[in-house]
C-alpha positions in Angstrom: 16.3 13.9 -31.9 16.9 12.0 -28.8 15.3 8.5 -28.9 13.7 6.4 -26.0 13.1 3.1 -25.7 10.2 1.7 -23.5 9.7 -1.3 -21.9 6.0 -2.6 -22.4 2.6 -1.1 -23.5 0.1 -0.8 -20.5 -1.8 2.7 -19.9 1.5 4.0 -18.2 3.9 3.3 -21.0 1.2 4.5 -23.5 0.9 7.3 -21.7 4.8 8.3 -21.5 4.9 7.1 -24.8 2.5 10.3 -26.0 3.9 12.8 -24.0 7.6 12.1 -24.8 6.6 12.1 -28.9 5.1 15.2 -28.2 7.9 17.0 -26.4 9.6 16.0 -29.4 11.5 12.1 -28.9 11.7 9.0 -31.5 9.9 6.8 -29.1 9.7 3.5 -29.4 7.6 0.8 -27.7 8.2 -3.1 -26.8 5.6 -5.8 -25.8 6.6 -9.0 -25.0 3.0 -10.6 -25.8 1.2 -10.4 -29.1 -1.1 -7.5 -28.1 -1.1 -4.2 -26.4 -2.2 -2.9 -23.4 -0.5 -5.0 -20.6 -2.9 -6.2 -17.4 -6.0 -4.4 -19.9 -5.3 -6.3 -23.1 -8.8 -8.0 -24.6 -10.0 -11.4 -24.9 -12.3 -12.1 -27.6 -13.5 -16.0 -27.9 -17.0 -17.4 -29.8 -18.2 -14.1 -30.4 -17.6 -12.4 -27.0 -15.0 -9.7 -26.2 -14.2 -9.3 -22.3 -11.7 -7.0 -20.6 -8.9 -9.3 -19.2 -8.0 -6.9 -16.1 -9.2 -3.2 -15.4 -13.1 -3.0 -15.9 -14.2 0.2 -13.5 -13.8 3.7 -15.4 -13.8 5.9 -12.7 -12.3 9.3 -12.4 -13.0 10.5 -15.7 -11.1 14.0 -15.6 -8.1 12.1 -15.3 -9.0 10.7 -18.2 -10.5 14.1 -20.2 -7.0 15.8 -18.8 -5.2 13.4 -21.0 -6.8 13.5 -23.9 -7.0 17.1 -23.4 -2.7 17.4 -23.7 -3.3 16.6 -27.0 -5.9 19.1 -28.6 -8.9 15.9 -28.1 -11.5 14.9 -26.4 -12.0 11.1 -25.2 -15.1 11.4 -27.6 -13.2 12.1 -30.3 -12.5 8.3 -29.7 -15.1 6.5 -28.0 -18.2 7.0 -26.3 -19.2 7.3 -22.5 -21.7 5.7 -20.7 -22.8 6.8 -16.9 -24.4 3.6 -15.2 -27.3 4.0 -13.5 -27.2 1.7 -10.9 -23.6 2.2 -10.6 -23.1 -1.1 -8.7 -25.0 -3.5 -6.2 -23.5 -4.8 -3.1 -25.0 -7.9 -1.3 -24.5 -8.8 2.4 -24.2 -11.5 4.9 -28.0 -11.0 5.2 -29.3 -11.7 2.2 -30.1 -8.2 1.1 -28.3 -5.8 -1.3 -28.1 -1.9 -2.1 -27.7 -0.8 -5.5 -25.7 2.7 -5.8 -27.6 5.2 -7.8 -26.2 8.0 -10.1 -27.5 10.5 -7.8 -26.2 11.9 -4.7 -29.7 12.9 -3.7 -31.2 9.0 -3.8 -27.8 8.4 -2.3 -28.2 10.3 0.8 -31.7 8.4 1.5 -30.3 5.4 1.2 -27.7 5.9 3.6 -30.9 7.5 5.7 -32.9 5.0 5.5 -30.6 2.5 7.0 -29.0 4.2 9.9 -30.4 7.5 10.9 -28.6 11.0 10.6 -26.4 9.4 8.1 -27.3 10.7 5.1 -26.1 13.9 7.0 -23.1 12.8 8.0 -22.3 11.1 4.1 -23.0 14.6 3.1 -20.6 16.2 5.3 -17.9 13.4 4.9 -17.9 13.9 1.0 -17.7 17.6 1.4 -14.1 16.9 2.9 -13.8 14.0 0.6 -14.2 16.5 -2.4 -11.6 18.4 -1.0 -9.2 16.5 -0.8 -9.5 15.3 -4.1 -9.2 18.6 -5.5 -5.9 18.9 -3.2 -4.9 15.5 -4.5 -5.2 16.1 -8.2 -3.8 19.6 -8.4 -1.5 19.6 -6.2 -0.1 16.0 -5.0 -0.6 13.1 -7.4 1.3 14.6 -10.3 4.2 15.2 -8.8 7.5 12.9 -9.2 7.8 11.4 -5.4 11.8 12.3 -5.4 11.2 14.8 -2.0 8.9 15.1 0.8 8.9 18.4 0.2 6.5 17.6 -2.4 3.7 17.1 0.1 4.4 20.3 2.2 1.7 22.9 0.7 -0.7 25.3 2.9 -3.6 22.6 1.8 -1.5 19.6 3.2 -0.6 20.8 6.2 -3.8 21.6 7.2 -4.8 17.7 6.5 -2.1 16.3 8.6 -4.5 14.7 11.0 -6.0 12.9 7.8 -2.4 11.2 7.2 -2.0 9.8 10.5 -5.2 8.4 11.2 -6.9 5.9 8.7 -9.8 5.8 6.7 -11.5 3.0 8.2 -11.3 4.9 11.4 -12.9 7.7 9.8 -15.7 6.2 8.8 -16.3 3.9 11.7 -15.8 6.7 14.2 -19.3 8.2 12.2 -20.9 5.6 10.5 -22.1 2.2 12.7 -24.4 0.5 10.3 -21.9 -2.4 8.7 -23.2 -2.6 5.3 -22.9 1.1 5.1 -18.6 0.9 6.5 -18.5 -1.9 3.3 -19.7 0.8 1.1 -17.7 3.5 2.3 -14.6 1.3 2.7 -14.7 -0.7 -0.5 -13.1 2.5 -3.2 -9.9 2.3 -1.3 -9.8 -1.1 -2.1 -9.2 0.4 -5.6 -5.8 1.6 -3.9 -4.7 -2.1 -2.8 -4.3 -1.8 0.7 -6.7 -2.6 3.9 -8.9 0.6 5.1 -7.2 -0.1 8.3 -3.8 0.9 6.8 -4.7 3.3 4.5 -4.4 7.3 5.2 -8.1 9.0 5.6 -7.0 11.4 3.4 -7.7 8.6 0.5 -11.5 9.5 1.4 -11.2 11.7 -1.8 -12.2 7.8 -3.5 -15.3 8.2 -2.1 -15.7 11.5 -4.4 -14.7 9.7 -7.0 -17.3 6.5 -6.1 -20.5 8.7 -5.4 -20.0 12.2 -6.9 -17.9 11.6 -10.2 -19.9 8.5 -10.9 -19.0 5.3 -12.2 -18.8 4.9 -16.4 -18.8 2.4 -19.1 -16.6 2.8 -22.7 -18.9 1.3 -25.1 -16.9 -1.7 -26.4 -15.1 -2.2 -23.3 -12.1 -0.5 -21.3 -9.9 -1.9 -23.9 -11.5 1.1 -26.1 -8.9 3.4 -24.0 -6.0 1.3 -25.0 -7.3 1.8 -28.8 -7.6 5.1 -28.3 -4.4 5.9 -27.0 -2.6 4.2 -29.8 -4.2 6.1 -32.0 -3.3 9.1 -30.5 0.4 7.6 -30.0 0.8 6.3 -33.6 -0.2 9.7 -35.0 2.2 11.7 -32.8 5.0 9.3 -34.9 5.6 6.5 -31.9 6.5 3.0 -33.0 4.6 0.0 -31.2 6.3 -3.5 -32.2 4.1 -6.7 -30.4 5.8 -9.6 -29.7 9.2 -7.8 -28.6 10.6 -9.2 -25.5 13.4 -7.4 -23.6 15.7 -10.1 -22.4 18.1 -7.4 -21.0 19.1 -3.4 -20.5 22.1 -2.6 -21.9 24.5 -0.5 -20.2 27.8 1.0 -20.6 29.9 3.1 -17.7 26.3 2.8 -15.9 24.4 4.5 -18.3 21.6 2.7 -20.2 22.5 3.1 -23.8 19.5 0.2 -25.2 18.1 -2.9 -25.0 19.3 -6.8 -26.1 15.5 -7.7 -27.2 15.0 -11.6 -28.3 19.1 -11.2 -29.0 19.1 -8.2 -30.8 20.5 -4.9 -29.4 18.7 -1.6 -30.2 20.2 1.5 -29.2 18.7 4.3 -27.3 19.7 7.3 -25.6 17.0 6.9 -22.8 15.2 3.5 -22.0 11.7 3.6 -19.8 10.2 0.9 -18.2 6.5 0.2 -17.6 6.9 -3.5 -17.1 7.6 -4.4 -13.7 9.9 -2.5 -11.9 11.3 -5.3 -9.6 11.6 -8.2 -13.1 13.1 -5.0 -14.5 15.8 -4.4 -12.3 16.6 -8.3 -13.0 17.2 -7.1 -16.7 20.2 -5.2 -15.0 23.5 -6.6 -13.4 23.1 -6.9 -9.7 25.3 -4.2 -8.8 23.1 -1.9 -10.7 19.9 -2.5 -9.5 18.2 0.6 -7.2 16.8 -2.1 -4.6 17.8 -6.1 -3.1 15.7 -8.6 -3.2 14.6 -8.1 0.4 13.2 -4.3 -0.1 11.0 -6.3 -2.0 10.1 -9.2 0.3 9.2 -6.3 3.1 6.9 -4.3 0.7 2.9 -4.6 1.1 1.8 -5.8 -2.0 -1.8 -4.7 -3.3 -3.6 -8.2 -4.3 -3.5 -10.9 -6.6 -6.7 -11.7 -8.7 -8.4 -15.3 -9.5 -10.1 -14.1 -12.8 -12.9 -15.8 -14.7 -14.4 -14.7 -18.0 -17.7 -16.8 -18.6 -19.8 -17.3 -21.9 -23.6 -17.9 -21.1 -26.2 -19.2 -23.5 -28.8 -17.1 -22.2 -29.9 -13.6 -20.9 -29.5 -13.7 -16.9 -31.7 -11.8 -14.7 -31.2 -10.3 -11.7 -27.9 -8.8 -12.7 -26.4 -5.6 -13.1 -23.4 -4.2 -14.2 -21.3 -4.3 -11.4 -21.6 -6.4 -8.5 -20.0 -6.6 -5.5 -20.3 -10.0 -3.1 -19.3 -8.8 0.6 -21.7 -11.7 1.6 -19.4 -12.9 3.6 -16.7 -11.8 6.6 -14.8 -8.7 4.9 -12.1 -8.7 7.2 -11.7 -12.2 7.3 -10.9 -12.3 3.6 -8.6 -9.0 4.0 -6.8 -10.7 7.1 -5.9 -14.1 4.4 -4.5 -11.5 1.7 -2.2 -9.4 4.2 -1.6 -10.5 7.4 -1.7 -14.3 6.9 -1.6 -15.0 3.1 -3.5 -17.8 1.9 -6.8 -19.6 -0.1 -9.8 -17.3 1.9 -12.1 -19.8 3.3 -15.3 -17.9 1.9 -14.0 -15.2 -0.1 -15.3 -12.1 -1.4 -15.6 -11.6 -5.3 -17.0 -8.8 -8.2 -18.6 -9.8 -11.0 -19.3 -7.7 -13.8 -22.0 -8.2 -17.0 -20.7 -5.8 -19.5 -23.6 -7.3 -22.2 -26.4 -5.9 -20.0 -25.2 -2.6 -20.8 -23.3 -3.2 -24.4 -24.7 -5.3 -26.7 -22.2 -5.4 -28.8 -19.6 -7.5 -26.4 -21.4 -10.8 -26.5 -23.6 -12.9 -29.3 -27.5 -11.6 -29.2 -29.5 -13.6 -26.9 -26.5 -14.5 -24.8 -24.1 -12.7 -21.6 -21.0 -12.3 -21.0 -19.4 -12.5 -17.1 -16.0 -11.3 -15.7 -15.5 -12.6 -12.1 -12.7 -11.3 -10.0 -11.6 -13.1 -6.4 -8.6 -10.9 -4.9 -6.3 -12.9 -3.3 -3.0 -13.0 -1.6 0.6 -13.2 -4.2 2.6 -15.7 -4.2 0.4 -18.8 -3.2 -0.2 -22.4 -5.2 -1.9 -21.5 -7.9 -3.7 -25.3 -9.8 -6.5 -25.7 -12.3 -8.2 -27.7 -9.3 -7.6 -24.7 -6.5 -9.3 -22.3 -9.9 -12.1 -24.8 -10.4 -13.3 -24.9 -6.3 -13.4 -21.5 -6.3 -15.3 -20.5 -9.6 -18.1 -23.3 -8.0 -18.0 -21.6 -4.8 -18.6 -18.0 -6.3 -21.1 -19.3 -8.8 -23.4 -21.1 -6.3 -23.4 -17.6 -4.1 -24.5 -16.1 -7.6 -26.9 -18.4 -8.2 -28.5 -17.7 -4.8 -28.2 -13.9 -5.0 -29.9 -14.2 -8.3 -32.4 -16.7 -7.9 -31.7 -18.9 -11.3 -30.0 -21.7 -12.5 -27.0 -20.2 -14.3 -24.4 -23.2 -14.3 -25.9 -25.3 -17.2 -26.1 -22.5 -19.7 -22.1 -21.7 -19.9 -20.7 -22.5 -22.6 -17.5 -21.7 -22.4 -15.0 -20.7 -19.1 -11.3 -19.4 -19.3 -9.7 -19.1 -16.1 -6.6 -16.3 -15.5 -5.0 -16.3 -11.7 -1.1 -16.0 -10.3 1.5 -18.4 -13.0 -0.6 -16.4 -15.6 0.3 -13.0 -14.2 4.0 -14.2 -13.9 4.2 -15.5 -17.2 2.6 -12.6 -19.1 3.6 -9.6 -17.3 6.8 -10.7 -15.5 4.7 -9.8 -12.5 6.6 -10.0 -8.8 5.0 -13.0 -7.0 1.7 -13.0 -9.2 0.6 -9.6 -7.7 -2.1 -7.9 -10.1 -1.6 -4.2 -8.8 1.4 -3.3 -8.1 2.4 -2.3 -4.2 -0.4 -1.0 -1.9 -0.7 2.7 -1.3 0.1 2.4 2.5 1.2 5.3 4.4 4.7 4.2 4.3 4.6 3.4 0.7 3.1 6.5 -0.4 4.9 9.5 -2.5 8.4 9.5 -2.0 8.6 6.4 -0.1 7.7 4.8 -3.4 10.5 2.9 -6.0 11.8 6.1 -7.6 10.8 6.9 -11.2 14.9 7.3 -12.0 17.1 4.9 -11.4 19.3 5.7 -8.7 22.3 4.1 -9.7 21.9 3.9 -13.7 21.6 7.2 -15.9 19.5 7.5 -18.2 16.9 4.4 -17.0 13.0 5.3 -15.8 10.3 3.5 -14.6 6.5 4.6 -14.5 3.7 2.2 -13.7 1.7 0.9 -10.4 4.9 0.5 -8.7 6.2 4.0 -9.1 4.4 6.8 -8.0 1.4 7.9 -7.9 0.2 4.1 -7.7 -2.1 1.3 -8.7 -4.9 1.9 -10.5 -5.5 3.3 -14.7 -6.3 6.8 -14.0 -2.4 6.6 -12.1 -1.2 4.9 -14.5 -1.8 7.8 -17.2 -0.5 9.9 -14.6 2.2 8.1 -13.6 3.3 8.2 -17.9 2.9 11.6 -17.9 5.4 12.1 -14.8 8.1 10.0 -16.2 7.6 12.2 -19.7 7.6 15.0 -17.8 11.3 14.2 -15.9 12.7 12.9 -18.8 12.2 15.8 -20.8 13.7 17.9 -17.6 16.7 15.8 -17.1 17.6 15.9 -21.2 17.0 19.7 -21.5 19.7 20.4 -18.2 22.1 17.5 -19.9 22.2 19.7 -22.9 22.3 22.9 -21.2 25.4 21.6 -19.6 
């Protein structure tokens, strides 16, 4: 039995982890921190539990396909929630839509703000569907080592869709603005600007309005649970508080790993850390890519992150909520094209206790507030504090209450935290944006090109940021592994 070790324990190496047990490897995993579940681990303070990262469940037959690998169901291990509203966005106006669960109330929304839209929405998620369906059977879970990969009679019939963008798309049918913020903001889920990304990433929209928007009672961190579960069962070992100080290598060929001074052997070593702070666990010579591939990559966003302990029920909330109250492309322009603090950003909140009790004392609510902003800036406790009173005011007026006297408690998480943590390059919180020219096979290979035996998988690898990827992105690194190993002993 061939053994692998892997580096970290977010959803992608979880997710490799599984598979590789499975296909019959000792697998064995390594966390640096205390906990599991990298940017998703829990934080669980005076009685509330909050996600620390990742906190939309969308595409849930990503999801049920996982599960489903493995003779289960995702209710075998927790249970499902459809919101209803799925979010609420505000505006510069004032005024704010909330999403509903139904495509029918959807299209009449759309309607009733701009005339012979609802139409059009109904014809743009017809070719939205589409390409979903073209993207999950027959692009996203495939390896990104040739271009080839793309080349089927689907895609080349959506080759005007790669070379045109999705803002575009939308603009060139839709002129009402708060309508382009709706129809923009899933791709924001792929960490690039609408303006760069391909409009054949409409298929998010499918994901946004047809496959709905869910909640796993007890938080997202109930996937992580689950998956250990599943892993532990199929025999993998998960040791916490394991860091990887370097990949050890002999004749190029990764043959372990030197963790906290020790060195434990393996025949294959996978890495769902950080690809770029995992290549500096290599010698120079044997890293894949210099230090300026990565300085000319287009990095998805950082994240200022608050989670908030109120003494009271709040009203006028909801689930999800999205704050494009002020200049969208303003804030987009200060995370890519000139990076620094936005001047009025835009942020998300998120009240899990209005729809789970059980996440937050009775009588009391929990918030998780999110500002996306550039990597690599000046991150200071006094930069956190200006912006959490800037973002709670907005709240406040949106909401129409007093809210700042009744926290009691605040923990802040933004860029030295994601550094220190996760190893993460420059602070960023998703990995590299799915551009066009960082798409596929023009994304850091899932093999090492220069040491045998060594894998990556994770938002910096194919198929990209996001969770339901990041499964995906575990099972394509299983997937490769177990190929390469059965042609090594073949030959």
């Amino acid at each position: 039995m061939q053994k692998v070790n892997i580096i970290g324990s977010g959803f992608s190496s979880l997710s490799a982890a599984c598979y590789l047990a499975k296909a019959g490897f000792e697998v064995d995993v390594f966390e640096k921190n205390t906990s599991i579940g990298g940017r998703a681990r829990k934080m669980v303070k005076e009685g509330f539990t909050f996600d620390m990262g990742p906190s939309w469940y969308w595409m849930p037959d990503v999801f049920d396909k996982f599960f489903q690998d493995f003779g289960n169901k995702t209710s075998d291990f927790y249970e499902l929630k459809r919101l209803a509203p799925a979010y609420r966005v505000y505006f510069e106006d004032g005024t704010s839509i909330d999403i509903p669960d139904s495509l029918e109330e959807i299209f009449k929304i759309f309607e009733k703000e701009e005339v012979g839209a609802g139409h059009l929405l109904a014809k743009f998620l017809e070719d939205a569907g589409h390409n979903y369906r073209i993207a999950i059977e027959k692009l996203v879970y495939k390896p990104g080592i040739s271009p080839l990969e793309l080349v089927t009679f689907e895609t080349v019939k959506k080759l005007d869709q790669f070379v045109v963008t999705i803002s575009h798309q939308i603009r060139k049918r839709f002129k009402n603005p708060k309508l382009i913020k709706i129809l923009e903001f899933p791709v924001l889920f792929l960490g690039a600007k609408p303006q760069n990304t391909p409009a054949f990433y409409n298929f998010m929209n499918h994901a946004d309005f047809v496959l709905g928007t869910w909640y796993p009672i007890g938080g997202m961190y109930k996937v992580v649970e689950a998956m250990e579960t599943l892993a532990l069962s199929l025999g993998v070992k998960i040791h916490t508080g394991s860091n990887v100080e370097k990949i050890a290598t002999e004749n190029g060929v990764a043959n372990g790993l030197v963790i906290d001074g020790v060195w434990t052997p393996s025949d294959i070593v996978l890495s769902g850390a950080d690809y770029h702070h995992t290549e500096t666990l290599l010698p120079s010579h044997l890293r894949s890519y210099k230090e300026s591939y990565w300085e000319k990559k287009t990095f998805a966003p950082s994240s200022l992150l608050f989670y908030v302990g109120f003494d009271k029920k709040l009203t006028g909330i909801l689930h999800h909520m999205l704050f494009f109250d002020t200049d969208f492309e303003a804030h987009a322009s200060e995370i890519y094209d000139d990076p620094k603090w936005p001047k009025a950003p835009l942020f998300y909140a998120s009240f899990t206790s209005l729809t789970d009790p059980s996440v937050a004392p009775e009588g009391r609510e929990s918030g998780f507030f999110l500002v996306p902003l550039a990597p690599d800036l000046e991150d200071s406790e006094i930069l956190r504090e200006k912006y959490f009173d800037i973002i709670l005011a907005r709240l406040e007026k949106h909401t129409k209450q007093s809210i700042k006297a009744f926290i009691s408690f605040k923990e802040s998480y933004c860029l030295n935290d994601f550094k220190e943590d996760y190893n993460s390059y420059k602070g960023n919180a998703y990995g590299l944006a799915n551009t066009l020219f960082q798409t596929a096979f023009l994304r850091p290979k899932i093999m090492s090109k220069k040491v045998k035996n060594l894998y990556f998988t994770g938002q910096l690898t194919v198929p990209g940021p996001g969770v339901p990827p990041s499964l995906i992105s575990g099972k394509i690194a299983a997937e490769l592994i177990s190929q390469n190993t059965s042609k090594q002993v073949l030959t």
